[in-house]
N, C-alpha and C positions, 0 to 999 in steps of 0.2 A: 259025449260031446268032444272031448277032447280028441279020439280017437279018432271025429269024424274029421277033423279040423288038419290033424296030422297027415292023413290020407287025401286030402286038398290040397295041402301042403305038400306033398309028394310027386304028387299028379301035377301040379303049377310047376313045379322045379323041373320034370323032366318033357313039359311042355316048352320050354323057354327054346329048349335049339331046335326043335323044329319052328318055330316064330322064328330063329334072327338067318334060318336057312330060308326059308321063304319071301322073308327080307331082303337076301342074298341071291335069288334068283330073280326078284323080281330089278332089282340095280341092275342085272347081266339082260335083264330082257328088253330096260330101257334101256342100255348099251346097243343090241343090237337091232334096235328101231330108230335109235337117233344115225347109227354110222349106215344102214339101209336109206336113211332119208337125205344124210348128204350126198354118199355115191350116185341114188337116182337122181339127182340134182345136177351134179357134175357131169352124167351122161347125158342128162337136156340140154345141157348146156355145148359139150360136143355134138349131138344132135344137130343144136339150133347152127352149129359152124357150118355143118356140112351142109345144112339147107342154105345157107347164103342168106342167113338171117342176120348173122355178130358176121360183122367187119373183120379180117385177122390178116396178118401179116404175110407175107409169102414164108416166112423160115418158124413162122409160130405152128403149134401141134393143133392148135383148135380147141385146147380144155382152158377153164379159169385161169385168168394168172395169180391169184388168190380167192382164199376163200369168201370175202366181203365182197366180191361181187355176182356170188349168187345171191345174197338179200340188196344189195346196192342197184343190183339192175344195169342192164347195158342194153346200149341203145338197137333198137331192131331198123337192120338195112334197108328192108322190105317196104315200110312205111313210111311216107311222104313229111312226114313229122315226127318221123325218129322218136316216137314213144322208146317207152324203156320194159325190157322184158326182164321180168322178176323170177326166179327160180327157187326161192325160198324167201318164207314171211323172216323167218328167223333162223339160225343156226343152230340146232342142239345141243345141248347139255351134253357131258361125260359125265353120268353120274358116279364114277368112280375116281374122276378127279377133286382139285383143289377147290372148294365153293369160290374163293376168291377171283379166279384167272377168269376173265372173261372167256365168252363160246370160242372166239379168234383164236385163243391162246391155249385154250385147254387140246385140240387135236394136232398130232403128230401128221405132218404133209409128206407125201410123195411126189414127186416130179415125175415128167413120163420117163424122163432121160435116167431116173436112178433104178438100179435093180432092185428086184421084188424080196431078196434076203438081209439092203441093207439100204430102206429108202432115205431117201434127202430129201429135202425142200428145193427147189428150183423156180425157172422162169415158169414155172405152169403146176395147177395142182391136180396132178393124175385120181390121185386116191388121198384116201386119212384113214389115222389109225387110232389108238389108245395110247396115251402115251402113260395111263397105269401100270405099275411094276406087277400088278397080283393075278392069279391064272383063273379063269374059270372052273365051273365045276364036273367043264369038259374034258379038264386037263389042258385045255389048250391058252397060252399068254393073250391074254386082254389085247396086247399090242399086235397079235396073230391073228386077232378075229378079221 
């Protein structure tokens, strides 16, 4: 009995890291479903510009000017009653961030106007990123995906 217990025991202990790596990819897999669900967001959003759907400025790029108004909605040109066109129910999680930070706060912005090796936040939000310090188990920085 004892021996059978110890051999449970052994087998549970060298189970544990394949459970918290599986845990581990599946954080990384809702990372890269929630930053796919903002970007398609963001391109509807430039989409809808170019079809003369969102109102924009003569010197504006045509993307969000932040991110609260893909769930906030803006008003569609097209119709007679300026309903409001909704690009997202909600914002996604960064499961690798701070539980505390709200969805707003927890993604790192791009602007169109900043370059791809050293984004900014600006009048528009081209893209978002991770703003987690820890790398995939692609090797590649969270804040790279």
């Amino acid at each position: 009995m004892v021996v059978v217990v110890a051999i449970v025991g052994i087998l549970a202990s060298a189970a544990i890291p394949f459970i918290r790596y599986g845990e581990h990819r599946l954080k990384e897999r809702e990372l890269r479903q929630s930053l796919r669900e903002i970007r398609t967001a963001i391109d509807a959003y430039r989409k809808a510009t170019e079809d003369g759907r969102i109102a924009r400025k003569v010197d504006a790029t045509g993307y969000p000017p932040e991110l609260a108004a893909l769930t906030e909605g803006v008003a569609d040109a097209k119709t007679p009653d300026a309903r409001k066109i909704y690009f997202l129910r909600r914002i996604p999680r960064d499961p690798f961030a701070v539980a505390e930070l709200s969805p707003k706060k927890m993604w790192g912005l791009r602007s169109y106007a900043s370059p791809p090796d050293a984004p900014k936040a600006g009048d528009d939000v081209f893209d978002v990123y991770s703003l987690s310090t820890g790398t995939g188990s692609n090797g590649v920085p969270y804040r790279d995906w």
